[in-house]
C-alpha positions in Angstrom: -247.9 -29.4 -7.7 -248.6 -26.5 -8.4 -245.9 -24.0 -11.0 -243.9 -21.2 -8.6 -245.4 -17.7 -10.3 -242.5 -15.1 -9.9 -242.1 -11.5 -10.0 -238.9 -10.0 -11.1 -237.8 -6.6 -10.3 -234.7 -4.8 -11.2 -234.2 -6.2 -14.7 -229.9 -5.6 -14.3 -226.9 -8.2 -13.9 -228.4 -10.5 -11.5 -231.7 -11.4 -13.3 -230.5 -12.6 -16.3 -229.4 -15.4 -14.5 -232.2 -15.5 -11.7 -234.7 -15.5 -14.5 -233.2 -18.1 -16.3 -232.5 -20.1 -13.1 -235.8 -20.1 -11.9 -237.4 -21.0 -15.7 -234.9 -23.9 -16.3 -236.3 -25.1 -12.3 -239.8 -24.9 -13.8 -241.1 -21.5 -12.3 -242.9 -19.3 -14.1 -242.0 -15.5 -15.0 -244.8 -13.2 -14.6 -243.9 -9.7 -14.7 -240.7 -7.7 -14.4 -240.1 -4.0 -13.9 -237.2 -1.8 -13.8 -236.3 1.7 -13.5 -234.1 2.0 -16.8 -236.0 3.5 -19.9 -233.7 1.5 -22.0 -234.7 -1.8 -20.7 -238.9 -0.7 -20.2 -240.5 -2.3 -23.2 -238.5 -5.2 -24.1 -238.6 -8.9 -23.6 -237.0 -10.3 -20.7 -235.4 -12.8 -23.0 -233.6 -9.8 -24.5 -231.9 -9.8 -20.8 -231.9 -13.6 -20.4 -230.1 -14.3 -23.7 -233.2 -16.7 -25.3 -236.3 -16.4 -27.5 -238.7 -13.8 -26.5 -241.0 -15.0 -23.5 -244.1 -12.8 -23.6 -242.9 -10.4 -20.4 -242.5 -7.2 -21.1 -240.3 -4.8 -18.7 -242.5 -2.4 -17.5 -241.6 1.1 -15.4 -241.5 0.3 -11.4 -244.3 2.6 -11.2 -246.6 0.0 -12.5 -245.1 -2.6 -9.4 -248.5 -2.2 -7.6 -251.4 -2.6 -10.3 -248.9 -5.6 -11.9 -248.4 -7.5 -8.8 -252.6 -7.3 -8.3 -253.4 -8.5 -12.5 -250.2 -11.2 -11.6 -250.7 -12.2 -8.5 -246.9 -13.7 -8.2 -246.3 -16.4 -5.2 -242.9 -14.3 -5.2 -241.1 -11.2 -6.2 -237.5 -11.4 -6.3 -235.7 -7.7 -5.9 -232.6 -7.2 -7.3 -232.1 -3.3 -7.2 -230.1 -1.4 -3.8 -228.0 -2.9 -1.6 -229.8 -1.6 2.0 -233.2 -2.3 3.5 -234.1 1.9 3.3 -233.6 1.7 -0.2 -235.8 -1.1 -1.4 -238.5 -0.4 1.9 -241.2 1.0 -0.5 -241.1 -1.9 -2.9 -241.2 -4.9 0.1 -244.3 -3.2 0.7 -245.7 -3.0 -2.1 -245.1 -6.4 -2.3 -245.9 -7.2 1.4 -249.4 -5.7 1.1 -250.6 -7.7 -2.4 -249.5 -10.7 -0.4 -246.6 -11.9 -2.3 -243.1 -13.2 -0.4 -240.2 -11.5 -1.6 -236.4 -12.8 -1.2 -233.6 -10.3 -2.3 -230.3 -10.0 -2.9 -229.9 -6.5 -0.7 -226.9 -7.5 1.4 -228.4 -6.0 4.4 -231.5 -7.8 4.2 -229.2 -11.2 5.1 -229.9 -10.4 8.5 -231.6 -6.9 8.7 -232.5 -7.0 12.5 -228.6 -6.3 13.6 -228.1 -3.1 11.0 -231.8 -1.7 11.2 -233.8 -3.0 13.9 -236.6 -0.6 13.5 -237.3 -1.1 10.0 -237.1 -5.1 10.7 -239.4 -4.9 13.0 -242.0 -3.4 11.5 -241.3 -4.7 8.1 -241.5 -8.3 10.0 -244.9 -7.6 11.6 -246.4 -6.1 8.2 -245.7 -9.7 6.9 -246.8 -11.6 9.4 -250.4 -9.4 9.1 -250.4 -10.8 5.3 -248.8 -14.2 6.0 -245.8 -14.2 3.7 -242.3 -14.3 4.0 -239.4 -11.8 3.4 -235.5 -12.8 3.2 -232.4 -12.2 1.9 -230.0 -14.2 0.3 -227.4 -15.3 -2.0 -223.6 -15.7 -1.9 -223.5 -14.9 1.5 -226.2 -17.5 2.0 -223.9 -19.9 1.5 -219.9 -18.8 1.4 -220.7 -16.6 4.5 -223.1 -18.8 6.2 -223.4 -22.3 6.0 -220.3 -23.8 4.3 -219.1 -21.8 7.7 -221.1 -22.6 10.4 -221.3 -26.0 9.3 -217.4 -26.8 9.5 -218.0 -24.8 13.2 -219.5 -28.4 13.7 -216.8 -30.4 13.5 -214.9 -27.9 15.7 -214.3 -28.6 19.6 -213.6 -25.4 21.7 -213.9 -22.3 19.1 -212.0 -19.4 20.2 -212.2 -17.5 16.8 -213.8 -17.6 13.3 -212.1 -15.3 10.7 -213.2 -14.8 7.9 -212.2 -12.3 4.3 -214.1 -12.5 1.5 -213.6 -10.4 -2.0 -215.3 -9.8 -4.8 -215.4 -6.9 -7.8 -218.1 -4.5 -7.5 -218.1 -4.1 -11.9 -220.1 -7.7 -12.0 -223.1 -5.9 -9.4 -223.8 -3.0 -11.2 -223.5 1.3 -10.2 -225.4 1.3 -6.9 -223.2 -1.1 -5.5 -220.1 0.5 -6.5 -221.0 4.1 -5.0 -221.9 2.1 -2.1 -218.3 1.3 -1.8 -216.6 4.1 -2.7 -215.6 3.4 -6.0 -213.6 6.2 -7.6 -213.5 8.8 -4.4 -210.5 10.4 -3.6 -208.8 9.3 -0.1 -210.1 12.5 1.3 -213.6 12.0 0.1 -213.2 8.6 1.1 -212.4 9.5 4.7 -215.0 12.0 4.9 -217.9 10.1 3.2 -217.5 6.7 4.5 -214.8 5.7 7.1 -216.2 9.1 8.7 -219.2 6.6 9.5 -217.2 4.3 11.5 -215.0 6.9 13.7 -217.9 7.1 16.3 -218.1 5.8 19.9 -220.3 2.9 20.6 -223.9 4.9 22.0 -223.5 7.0 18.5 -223.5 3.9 16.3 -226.3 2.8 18.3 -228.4 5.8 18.0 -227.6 5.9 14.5 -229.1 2.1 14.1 -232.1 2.8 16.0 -232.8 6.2 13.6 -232.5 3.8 10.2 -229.0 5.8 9.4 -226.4 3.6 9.9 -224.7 1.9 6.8 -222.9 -1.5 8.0 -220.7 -3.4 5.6 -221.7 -6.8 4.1 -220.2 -8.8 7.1 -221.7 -7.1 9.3 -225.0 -8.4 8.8 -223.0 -12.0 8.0 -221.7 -12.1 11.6 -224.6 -11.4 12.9 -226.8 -14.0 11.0 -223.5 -16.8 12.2 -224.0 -15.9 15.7 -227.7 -16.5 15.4 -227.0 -19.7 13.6 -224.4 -20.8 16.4 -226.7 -19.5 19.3 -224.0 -17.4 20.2 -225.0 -14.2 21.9 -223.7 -10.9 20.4 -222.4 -8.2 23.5 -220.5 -6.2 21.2 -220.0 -5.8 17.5 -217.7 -3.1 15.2 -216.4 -2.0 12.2 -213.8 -0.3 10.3 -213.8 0.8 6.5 -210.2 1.4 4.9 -210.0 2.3 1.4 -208.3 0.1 -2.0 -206.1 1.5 -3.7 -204.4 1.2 -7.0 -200.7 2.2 -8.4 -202.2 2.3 -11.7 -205.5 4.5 -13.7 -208.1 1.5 -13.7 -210.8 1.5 -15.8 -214.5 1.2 -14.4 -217.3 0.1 -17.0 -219.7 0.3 -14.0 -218.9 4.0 -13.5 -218.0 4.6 -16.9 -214.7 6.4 -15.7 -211.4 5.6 -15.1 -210.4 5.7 -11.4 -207.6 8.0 -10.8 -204.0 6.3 -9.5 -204.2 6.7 -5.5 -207.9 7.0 -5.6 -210.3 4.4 -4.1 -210.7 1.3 -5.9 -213.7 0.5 -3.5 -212.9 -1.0 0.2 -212.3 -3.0 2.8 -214.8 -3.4 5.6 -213.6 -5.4 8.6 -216.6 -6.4 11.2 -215.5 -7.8 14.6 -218.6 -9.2 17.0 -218.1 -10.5 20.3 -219.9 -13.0 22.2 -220.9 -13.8 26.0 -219.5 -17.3 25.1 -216.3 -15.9 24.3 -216.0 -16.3 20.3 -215.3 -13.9 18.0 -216.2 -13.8 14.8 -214.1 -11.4 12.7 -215.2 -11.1 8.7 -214.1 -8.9 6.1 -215.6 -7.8 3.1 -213.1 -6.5 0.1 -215.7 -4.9 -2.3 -213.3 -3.0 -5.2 -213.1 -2.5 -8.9 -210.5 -5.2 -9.8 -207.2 -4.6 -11.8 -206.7 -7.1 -14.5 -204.5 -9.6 -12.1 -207.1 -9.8 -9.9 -210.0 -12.8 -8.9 -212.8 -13.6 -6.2 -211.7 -15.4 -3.2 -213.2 -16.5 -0.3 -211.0 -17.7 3.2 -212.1 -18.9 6.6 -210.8 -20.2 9.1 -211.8 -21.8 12.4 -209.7 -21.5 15.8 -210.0 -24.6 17.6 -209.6 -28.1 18.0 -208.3 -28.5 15.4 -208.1 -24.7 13.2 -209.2 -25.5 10.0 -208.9 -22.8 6.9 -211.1 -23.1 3.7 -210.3 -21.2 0.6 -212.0 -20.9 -2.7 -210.4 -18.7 -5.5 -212.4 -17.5 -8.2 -215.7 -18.5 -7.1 -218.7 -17.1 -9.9 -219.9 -15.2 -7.0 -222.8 -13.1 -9.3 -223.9 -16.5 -10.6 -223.7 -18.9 -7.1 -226.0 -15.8 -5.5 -228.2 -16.2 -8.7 -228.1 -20.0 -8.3 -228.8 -19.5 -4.3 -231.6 -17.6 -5.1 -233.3 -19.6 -7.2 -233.2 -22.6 -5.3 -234.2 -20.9 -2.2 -237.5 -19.6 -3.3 -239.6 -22.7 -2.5 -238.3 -22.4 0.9 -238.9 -18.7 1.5 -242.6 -19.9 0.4 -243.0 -23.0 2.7 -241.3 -20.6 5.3 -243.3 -19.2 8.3 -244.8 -16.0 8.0 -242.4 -12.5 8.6 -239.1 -11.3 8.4 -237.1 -14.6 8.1 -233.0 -14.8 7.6 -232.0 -18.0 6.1 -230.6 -19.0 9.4 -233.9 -19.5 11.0 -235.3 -21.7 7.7 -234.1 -25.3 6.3 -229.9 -26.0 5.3 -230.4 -24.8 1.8 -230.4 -27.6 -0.9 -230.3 -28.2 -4.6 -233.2 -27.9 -6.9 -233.6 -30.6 -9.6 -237.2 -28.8 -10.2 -239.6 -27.0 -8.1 
């Protein structure tokens, strides 16, 4: 069989355990870029933590003339959080015919938050026959582990769902994206501001690529789809974290005034024609020294049933995720693909 040839780009956080993942599965680094002049030039073993591996970082600006002298089966992108962001690099990779799977939360299920770009991201690929997804924690946590104990369910009336995690372990984009630091009235005015709209604005603002949707969101979304449910309505609400202390941010590198934002709390609710809801919120904040990961569901039926897992390793089970998704994104059909629409995921022994 023959080796998995991947790509890596954003060298931050994530990689260091995506890289090592995917060598330790018996892939095969072959290139890496990154945006930070203090990681172009080095070894990506400086970031995994091992002996030097003969890849040198190299400035994103090189992405195109790499991925042709590579010629990865893959690129993994572990930069922004939304599809606008990272557009220019799925290209890039899209048109040199290499698959990509991210970790952009909104690229989970893309087609709900930003149609247009979906769209024509998804017939791009399809025109070079490979395969773009996102995934990771949600993959799993948010998705399956959920959906699947919907099966042993009679007569769902609800799913609920609240899931936190500290924005420090994801690096600076994410935080901002979150409003990390801002005071309440910066807060109000620069994101929840997003959310106070009427139903045809929302819309307008999805069809134009300018509409921001939280993590669950897109995660409510890609259950529906997995459930054959059919969406008729969908919201969402941001209220910002607070703290009754000064906390410390090394992500920022600033501490975060007492009564300003900590980061936030997005709460998604999506209704269906069959008459389940879905409700799923997202607590993304800079954590105070008492505070751990958790992630709580529960299913209204016969009978309810609640799952919780506290301190889950959230950056290294999306790492993990990753790593063992990537021969599926490969085998996958050609296009814009969520996970829900491929194989239950599985463990890798090797690829």
């Amino acid at each position: 069989m023959k080796q998995i040839s991947v790509f890596q780009i954003g060298c931050g956080k994530m990689s260091k355990y995506i890289m090592k993942y995917v060598l330790d599965l018996g892939g095969k680094i072959v290139g890496a870029v990154d945006v930070d002049p203090k990681k172009i030039g080095t070894d990506i073993g400086i970031i995994i933590g091992t002996d030097a591996q003969n890849i040198i970082i190299q400035n994103v600006e090189m992405l195109d003339s790499l991925l042709k002298e590579t010629k990865p089966d893959i690129a993994v992108i572990t930069t922004e959080s939304y599809l606008n962001d990272i557009e220019n690099v799925v290209r890039c990779c899209v048109v040199n015919g290499v698959n990509v799977i991210t970790s952009a939360e909104e690229c989970f299920y893309a087609e709900s938050s930003n149609p247009t770009l979906f769209k024509e991201l998804d017939i791009l690929a399809k025109s070079y026959n490979v395969t773009i997804t996102g995934c990771g924690y949600q993959d799993i946590f948010w998705g399956n582990l959920i959906t699947n104990l919907a099966s042993s369910t009679h007569n769902i009336t609800k799913i609920k769902g609240s899931s936190s995690y500290n924005v420090e372990d994801y690096g600076l984009a994410l935080a901002k994206a979150h409003g990390a630091s801002l005071s309440l009235e910066e807060f109000a005015t620069e994101i929840a501001a997003a959310d106070d709209i009427n139903e045809k604005t929302r819309q307008k603002l999805i069809e134009e690529r300018k509409f921001n949707a939280s993590y669950m969101w897109n995660a409510a979304s890609w259950i529906a789809d997995k459930m054959h449910l059919t969406p008729i309505k969908i919201t969402q609400k941001c209220v910002p974290t607070t703290s009754e202390e000064e906390i410390h941010s090394d992500t920022l590198n600033m501490d975060i005034k007492k009564g300003n934002a900590t980061g936030m709390s997005a709460i998604t609710t999506l209704e269906t024609k069959e008459g389940i809801i879905i409700e799923a919120e997202c607590i993304g904040k800079v954590y105070s020294k008492d505070e751990f990961d958790k992630n709580e569901w529960t299913i209204y039926g016969k009978p309810d049933t609640t799952l919780v897992i506290n301190r889950p390793d959230t950056v290294r089970l999306t790492c993990a995720d990753i790593a063992n998704r990537i021969p599926d994104v490969i085998a996958s059909i050609p296009g814009f693909i969520p996970t829900c629409n491929m194989k239950e995921p599985t463990y890798k022994i090797k690829y």
